[in-house]
C-alpha positions as CSV (number, residue, x, y, z in Angstrom):
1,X,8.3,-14.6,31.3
2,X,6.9,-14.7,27.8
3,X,6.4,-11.5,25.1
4,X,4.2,-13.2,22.9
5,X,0.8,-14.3,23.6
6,X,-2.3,-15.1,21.8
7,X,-3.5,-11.8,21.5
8,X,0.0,-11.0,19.7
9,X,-1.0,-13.3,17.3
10,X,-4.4,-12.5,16.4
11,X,-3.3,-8.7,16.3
12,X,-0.3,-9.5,13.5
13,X,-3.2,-12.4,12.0
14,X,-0.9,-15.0,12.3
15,X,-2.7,-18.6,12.6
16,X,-0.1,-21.0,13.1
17,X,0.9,-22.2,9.5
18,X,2.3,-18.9,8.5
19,X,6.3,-19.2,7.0
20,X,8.0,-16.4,9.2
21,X,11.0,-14.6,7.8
22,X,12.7,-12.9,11.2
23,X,14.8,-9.7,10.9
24,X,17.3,-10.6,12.9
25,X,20.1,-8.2,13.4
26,X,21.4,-9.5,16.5
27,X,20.2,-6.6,18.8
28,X,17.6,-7.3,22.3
29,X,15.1,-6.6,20.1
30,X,15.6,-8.8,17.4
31,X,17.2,-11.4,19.6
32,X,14.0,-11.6,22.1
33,X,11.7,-11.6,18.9
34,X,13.9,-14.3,17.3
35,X,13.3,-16.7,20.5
36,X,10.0,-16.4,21.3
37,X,9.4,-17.4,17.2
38,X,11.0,-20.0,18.2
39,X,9.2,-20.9,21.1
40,X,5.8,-20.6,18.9
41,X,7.4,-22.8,16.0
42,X,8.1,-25.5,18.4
43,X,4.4,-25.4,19.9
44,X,3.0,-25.7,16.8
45,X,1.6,-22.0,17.0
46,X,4.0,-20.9,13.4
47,X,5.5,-22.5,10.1
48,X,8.8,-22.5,9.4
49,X,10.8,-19.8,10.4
50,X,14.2,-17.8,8.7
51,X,16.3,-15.2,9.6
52,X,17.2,-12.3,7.5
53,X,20.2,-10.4,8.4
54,X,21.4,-7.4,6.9
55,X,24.7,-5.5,7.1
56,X,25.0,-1.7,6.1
57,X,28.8,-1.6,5.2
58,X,28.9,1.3,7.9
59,X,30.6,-0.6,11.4
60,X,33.3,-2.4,9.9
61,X,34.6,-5.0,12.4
62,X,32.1,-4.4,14.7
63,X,29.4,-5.6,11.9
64,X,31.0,-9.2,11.5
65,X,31.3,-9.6,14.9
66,X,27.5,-9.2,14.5
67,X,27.2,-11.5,11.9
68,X,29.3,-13.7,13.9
69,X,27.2,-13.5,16.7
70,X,23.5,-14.2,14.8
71,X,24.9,-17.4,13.3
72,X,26.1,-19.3,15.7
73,X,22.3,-18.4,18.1
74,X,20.8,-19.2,15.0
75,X,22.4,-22.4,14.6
76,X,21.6,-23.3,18.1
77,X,18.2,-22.1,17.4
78,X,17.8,-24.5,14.2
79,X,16.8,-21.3,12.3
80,X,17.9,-21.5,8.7
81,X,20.0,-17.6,8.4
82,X,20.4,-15.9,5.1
83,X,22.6,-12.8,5.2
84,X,23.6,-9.3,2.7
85,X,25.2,-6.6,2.9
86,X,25.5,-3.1,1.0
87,X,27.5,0.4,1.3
88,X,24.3,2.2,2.2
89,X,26.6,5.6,2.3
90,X,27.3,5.4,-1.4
91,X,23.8,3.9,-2.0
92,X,22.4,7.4,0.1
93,X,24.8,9.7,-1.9
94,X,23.9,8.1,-5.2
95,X,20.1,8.6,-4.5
96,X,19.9,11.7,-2.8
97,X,19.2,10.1,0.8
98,X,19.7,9.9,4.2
99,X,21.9,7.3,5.2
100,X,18.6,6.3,7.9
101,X,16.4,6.1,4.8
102,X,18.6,5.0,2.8
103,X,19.2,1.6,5.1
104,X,16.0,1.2,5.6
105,X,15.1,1.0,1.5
106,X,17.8,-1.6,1.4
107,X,16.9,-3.6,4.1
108,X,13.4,-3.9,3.5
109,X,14.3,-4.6,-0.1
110,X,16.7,-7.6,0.8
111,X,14.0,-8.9,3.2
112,X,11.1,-9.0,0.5
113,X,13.5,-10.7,-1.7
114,X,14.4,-13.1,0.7
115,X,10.8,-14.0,2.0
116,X,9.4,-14.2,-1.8
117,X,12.5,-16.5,-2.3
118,X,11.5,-18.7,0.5
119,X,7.8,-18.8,-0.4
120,X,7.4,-17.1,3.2
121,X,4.0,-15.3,4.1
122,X,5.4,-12.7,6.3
123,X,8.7,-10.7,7.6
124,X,8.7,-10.1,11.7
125,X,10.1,-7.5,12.7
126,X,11.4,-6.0,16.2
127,X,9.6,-2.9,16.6
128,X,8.5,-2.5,20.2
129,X,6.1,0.0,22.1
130,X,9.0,2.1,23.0
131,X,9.4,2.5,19.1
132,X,5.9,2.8,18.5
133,X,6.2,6.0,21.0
134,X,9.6,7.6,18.9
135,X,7.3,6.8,15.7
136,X,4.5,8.7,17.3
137,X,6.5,11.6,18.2
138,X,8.3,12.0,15.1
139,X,5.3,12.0,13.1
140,X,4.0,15.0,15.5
141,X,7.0,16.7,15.0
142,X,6.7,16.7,11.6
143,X,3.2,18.5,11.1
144,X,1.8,14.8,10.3
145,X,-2.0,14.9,10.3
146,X,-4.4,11.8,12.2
147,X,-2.6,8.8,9.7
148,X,0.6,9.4,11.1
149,X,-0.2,10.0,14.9
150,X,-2.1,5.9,14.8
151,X,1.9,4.9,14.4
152,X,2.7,1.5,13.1
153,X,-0.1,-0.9,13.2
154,X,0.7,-4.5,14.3
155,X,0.2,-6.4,10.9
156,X,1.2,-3.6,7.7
157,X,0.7,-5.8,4.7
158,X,3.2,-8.8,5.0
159,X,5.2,-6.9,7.6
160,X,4.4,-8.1,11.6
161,X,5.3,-6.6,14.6
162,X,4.8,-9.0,17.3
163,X,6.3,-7.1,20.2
164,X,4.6,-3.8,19.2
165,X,2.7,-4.4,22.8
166,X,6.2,-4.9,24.5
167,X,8.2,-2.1,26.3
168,X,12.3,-2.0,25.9
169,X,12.9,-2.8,29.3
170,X,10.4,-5.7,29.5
171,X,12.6,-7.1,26.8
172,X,15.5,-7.1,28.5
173,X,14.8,-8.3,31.6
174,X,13.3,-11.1,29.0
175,X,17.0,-11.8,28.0
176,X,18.0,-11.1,31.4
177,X,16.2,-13.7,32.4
178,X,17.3,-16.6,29.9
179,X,20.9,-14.9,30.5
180,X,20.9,-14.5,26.6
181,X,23.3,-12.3,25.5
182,X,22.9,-9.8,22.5
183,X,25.0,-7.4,20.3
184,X,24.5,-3.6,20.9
185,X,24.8,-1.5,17.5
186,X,27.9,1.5,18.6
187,X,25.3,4.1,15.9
188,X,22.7,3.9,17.8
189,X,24.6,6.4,20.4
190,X,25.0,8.5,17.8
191,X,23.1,11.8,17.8
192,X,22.6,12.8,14.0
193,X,19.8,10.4,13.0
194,X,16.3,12.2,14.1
195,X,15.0,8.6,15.6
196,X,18.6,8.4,17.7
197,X,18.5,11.9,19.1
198,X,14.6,11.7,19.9
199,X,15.2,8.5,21.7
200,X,18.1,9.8,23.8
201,X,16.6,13.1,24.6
202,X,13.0,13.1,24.2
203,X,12.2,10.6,25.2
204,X,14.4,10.2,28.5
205,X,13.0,14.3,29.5
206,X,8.8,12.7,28.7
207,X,10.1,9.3,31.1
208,X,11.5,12.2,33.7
209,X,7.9,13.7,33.7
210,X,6.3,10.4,33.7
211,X,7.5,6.8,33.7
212,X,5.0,5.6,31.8
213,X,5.3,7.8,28.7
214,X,5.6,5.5,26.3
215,X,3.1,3.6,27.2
216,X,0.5,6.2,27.4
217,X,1.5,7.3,23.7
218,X,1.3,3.9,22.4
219,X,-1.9,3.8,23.9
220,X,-3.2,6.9,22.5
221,X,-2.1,5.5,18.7
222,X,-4.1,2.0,19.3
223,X,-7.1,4.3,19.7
224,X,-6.5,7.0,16.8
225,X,-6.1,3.5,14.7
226,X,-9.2,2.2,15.4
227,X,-11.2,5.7,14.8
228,X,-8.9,6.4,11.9
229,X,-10.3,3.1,10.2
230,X,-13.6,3.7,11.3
231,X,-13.2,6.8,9.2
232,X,-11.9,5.2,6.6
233,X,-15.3,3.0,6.7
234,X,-17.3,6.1,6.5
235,X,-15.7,7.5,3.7
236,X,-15.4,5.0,1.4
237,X,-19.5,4.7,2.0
238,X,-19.6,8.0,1.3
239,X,-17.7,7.7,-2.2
240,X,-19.4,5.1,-3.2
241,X,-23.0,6.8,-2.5
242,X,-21.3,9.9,-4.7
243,X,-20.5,7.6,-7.2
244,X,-17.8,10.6,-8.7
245,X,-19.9,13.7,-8.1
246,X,-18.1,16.7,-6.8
247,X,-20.7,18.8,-5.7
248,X,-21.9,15.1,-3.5
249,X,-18.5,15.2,-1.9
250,X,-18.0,19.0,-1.4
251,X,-21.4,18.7,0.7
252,X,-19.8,16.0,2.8
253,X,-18.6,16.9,6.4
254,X,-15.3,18.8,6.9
255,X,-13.7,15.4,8.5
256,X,-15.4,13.3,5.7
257,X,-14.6,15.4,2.6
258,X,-10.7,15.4,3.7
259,X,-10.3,11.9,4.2
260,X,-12.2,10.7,1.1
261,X,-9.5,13.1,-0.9
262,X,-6.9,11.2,1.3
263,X,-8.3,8.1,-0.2
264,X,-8.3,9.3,-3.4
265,X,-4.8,10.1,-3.5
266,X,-3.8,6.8,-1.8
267,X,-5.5,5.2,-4.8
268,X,-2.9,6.4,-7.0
269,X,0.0,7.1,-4.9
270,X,1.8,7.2,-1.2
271,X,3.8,10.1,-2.3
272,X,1.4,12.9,-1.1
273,X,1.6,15.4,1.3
274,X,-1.1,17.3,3.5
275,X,-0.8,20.1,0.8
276,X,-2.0,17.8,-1.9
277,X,-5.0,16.5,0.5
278,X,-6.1,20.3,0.5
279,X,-5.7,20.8,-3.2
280,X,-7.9,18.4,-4.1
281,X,-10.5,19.3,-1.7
282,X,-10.8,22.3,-2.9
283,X,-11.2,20.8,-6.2
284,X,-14.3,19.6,-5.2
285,X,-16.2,23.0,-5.4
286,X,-13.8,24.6,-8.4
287,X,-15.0,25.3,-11.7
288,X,-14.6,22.5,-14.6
289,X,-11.7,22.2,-16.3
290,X,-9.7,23.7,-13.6
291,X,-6.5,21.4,-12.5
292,X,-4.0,21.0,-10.0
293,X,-0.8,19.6,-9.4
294,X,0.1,17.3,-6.7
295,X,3.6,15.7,-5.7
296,X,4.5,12.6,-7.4
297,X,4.1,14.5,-11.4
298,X,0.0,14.0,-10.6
299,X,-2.3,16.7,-11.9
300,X,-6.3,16.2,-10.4
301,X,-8.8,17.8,-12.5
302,X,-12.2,19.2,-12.4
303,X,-14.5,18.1,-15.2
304,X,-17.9,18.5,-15.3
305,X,-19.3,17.0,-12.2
306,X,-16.8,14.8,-11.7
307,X,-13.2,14.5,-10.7
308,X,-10.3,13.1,-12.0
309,X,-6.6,12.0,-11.1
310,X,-4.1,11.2,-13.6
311,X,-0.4,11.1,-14.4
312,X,1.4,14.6,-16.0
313,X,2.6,12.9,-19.1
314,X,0.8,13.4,-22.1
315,X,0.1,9.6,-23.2
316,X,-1.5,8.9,-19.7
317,X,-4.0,11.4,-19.9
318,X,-5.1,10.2,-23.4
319,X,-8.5,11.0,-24.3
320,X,-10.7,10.9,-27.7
321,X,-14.0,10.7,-28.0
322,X,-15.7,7.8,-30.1
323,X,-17.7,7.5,-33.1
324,X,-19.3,4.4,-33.8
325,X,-18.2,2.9,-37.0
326,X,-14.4,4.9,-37.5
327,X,-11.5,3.5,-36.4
328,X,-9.9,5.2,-33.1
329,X,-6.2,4.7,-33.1
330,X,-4.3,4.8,-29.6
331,X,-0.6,4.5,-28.9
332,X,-2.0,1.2,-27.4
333,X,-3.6,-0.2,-30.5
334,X,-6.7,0.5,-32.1
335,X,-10.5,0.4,-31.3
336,X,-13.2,-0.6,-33.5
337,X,-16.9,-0.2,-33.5
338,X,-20.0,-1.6,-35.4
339,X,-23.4,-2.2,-34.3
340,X,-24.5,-5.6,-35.1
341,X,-27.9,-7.0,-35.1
342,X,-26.5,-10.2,-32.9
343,X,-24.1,-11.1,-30.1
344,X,-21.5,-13.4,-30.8
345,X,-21.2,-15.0,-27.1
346,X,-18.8,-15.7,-25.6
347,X,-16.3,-13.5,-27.3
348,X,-12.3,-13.2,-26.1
349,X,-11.7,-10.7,-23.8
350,X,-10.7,-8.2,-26.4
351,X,-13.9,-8.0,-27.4
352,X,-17.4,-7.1,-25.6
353,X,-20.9,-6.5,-26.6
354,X,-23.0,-4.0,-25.4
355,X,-26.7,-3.2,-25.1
356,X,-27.0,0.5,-27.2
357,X,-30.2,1.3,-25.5
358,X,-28.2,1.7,-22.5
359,X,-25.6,3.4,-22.9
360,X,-25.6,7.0,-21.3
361,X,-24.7,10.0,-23.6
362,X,-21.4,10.3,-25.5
363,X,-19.0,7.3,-25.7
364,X,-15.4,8.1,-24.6
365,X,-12.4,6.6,-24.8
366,X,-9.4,7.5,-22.1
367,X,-7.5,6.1,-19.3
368,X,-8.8,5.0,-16.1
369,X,-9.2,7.4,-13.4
370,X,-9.0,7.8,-9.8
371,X,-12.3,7.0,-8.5
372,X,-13.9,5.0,-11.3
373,X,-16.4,2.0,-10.1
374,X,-18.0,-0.1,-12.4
375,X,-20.2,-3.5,-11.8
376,X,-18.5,-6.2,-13.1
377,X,-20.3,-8.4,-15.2
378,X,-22.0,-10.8,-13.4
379,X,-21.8,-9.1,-10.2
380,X,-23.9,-7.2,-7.6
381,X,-22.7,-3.9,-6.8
382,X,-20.0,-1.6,-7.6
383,X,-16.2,-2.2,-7.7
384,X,-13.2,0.3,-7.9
385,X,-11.8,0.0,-11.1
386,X,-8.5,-0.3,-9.9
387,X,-9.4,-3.2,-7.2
388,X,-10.7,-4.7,-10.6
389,X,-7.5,-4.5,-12.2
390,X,-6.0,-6.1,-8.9
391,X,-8.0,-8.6,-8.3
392,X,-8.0,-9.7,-12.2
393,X,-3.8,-9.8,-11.9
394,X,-4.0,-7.8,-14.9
395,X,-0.4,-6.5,-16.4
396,X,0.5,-3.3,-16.2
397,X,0.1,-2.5,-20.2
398,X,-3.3,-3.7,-19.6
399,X,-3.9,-1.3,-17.1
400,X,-2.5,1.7,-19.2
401,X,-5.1,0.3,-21.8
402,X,-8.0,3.1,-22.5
403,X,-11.4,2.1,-21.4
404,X,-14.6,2.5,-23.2
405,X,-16.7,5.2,-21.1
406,X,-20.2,6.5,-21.1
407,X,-21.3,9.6,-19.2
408,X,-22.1,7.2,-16.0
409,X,-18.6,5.6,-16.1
410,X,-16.5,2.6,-17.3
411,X,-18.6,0.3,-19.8
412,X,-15.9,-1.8,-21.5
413,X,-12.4,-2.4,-20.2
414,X,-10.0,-4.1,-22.4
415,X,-9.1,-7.5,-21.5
416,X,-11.2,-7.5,-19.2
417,X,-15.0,-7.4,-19.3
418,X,-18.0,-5.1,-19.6
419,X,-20.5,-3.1,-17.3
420,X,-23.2,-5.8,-16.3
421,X,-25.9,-2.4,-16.7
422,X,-24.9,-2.8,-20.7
423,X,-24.8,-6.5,-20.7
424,X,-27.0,-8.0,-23.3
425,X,-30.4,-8.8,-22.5
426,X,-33.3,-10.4,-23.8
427,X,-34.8,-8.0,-26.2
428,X,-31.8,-6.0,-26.7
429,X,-32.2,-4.5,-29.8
430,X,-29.2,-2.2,-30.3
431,X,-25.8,-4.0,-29.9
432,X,-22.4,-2.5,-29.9
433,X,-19.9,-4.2,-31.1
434,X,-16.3,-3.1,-29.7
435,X,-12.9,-4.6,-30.2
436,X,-9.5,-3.8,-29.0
437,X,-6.4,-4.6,-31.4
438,X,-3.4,-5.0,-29.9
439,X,-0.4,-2.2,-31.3
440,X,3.1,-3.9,-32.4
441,X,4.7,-2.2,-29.3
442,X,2.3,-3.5,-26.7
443,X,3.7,-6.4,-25.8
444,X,2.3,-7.2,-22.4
445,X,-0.2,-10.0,-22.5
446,X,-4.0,-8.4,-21.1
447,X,-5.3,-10.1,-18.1
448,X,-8.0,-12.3,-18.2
């Protein structure tokens, strides 16, 4: 009997030279993952693999006889095992969390450390379909809207669920089979965590009704995944054929105009509820210069025809309009302006030349905004700003940097480059010339 099949690779789009760090805690889940990683290293299917093993200062005894447990099978296994542990009930008090959230934030954070440490490429972990099916349900529960009903997708950045296709008791009859033994965690017959009490109540009454439940709900969430990134598809072809206007948004389709605001917000943050999803729909057909808040200290704004997202505090909203020729000082540095009769090219990247003659109304200087796209110089079609800023590895200062705007959008970005629709051209007559200095405080080198 095997759990992991082709398929289960090309799902989590792992192809065979990917370094694996394993969440191994000792449990059937972990344990059955753990082998057939194994199984796929020795075949040549996988990279080197780890183990990662985290203890939440919470069992006592019980959680070095874990420990115990995980090195000796990993040492039989040849699987290198790197271990921590933390009081997760002092880390949840200190924080304000639940002890469940509060393990899982420490966890995760010792298993990123671990696989950037390692120079891995991703962390497996156990989750199985009877998992997906809690996930599903709590998410339901909750009042969570289409994103949360798809559940956990197979491959979430540089997190993998292999056995997301696998049921709980297909596992164990796995280790059954193999007559592996495992560790059982004594919490996880405890009653006061939402996931525990679903899973021993819930669940068992839906398994009465049908056998198959889980299945079935895992099933459903494959399918909402695949529409909800079909969605996703559509909507950002719809922004970008907007290009920022309200009023072309607000006369999108119910089911478009919501999840385009959902992207919006995810540009800027994953702290965001429904609430702020409606918000800023509705922002779409208010009058300019009316705001509103969102979770996260995030304030959206109508201006104009467009629509903009930025941070509360007052030096991340800063905004000044330019006048060619006069100094513009910014708690960033200062700007400077001339027109030139000639282009000095090529010119460092605090620096850019740009074609007068087109340039679209008034010249503003501010910070970037949700939504901005821009064509790179050089480049064919348009680019969010902040995908930009990504792909360019530029520092975090750099991003805070203002950006020289027109009435069409982002023409110069500091320590970076200019819009190619204000490059200079033969015949250019006009030429702007801008340059960023540097203030004493900003010590973060720009991108380049």
């Amino acid at each position: 009997m095997l759990l992991l099949r082709e398929r289960t690779l090309t799902a989590c789009r792992l192809h065979g030279r990917e370094a694996v760090v394993c969440a191994f805690s000792g449990g059937p889940d972990s344990t059955a993952l753990l082998l057939e990683l194994v199984r796929l290293r020795d075949a040549g299917s996988l990279g080197p693999l780890y183990a990662g093993h985290f203890e939440h200062g919470i069992r006592g005894q019980e959680a070095l006889d874990d420990l115990a447990f995980c090195r000796e099978l990993c040492l039989q296994l040849g699987v290198p095992l790197f271990s921590e542990s933390a009081d997760v009930p002092a880390y949840a008090a200190a924080h304000g969390l639940s002890q469940e959230t509060a393990a899982r934030q420490l966890r995760y954070g010792f298993l990123r450390r671990l696989k950037s440490a390692l120079g891995a490429d991703v962390i497996a972990l156990g989750h199985h379909r009877d998992d997906q099916a809690e996930t599903v349900l709590l998410h339901l529960v909750r009042g969570s809207g289409r994103k949360g009903l798809t559940g956990m997708a197979p491959r979430s950045g540089d997190l993998v669920r292999p056995l997301l296709g696998v049921g709980r008791a297909d596992i164990l009859s796995y280790l059954t089979e193999r007559h592996q033994p495992y560790r059982l965690d004594s919490t996880n017959a405890l009653t006061d965590a939402s996931r525990n009490r679903l899973r021993q109540e819930g669940m068992a009454a839906l398994a009465a009704i049908n056998p198959q439940a889980a299945e079935h709900i895992a099933a459903c969430a494959d399918k909402l995944r695949a529409e909800d990134e079909y969605l996703d598809g559509l909507a950002r072809a719809a922004m970008v054929k907007a290009n920022g206007s309200r009023r072309a948004l607000s006369s999108l389709p119910p089911v478009l105009r919501d999840r385009t605001a959902l992207l919006l917000l995810r540009e800027v943050t994953d702290d965001f509820t429904e609430a702020d999803v409606a918000r800023l729909t509705d922002l779409f057909t208010l009058p300019s210069g009316r705001t509103v808040p969102l979770r996260g200290h995030w304030i959206a704004r109508a201006d104009g025809d467009r629509l903009t997202i930025g941070p509360a505090a007052a030096e991340e909203s800063f905004c000044a309009a330019l006048t060619v020729g006069e100094p513009l000082v910014t708690p960033w540095g200062v700007f400077r302006t001339e027109w030139v009769p000639k282009a000095l090219l090529p010119c460092p990247a605090c620096e850019g030349y740009l074609d007068g003659d087109r340039l679209m109304g008034r010249l503003t200087l501010r910070q970037a905004q949700v939504g901005d796209r821009f064509t790179p110089l050089g480049m064919e079609g348009s680019k969010l700003l902040s995908d930009y800023y990504i792909d360019r590895k530029m520092a975090r200062t750099a991003r805070r940097t203002p950006i020289l705007a027109d009435e069409e959008g982002p023409v110069f970005i500091p320590g970076g480059t200019v819009a190619d629709r204000v490059k200079i051209r033969d015949g250019t007559k006009r030429i702007l010339h801008i340059i960023f200095e540097k203030g004493d405080e900003n010590h973060e080198e720009l991108g380049h």
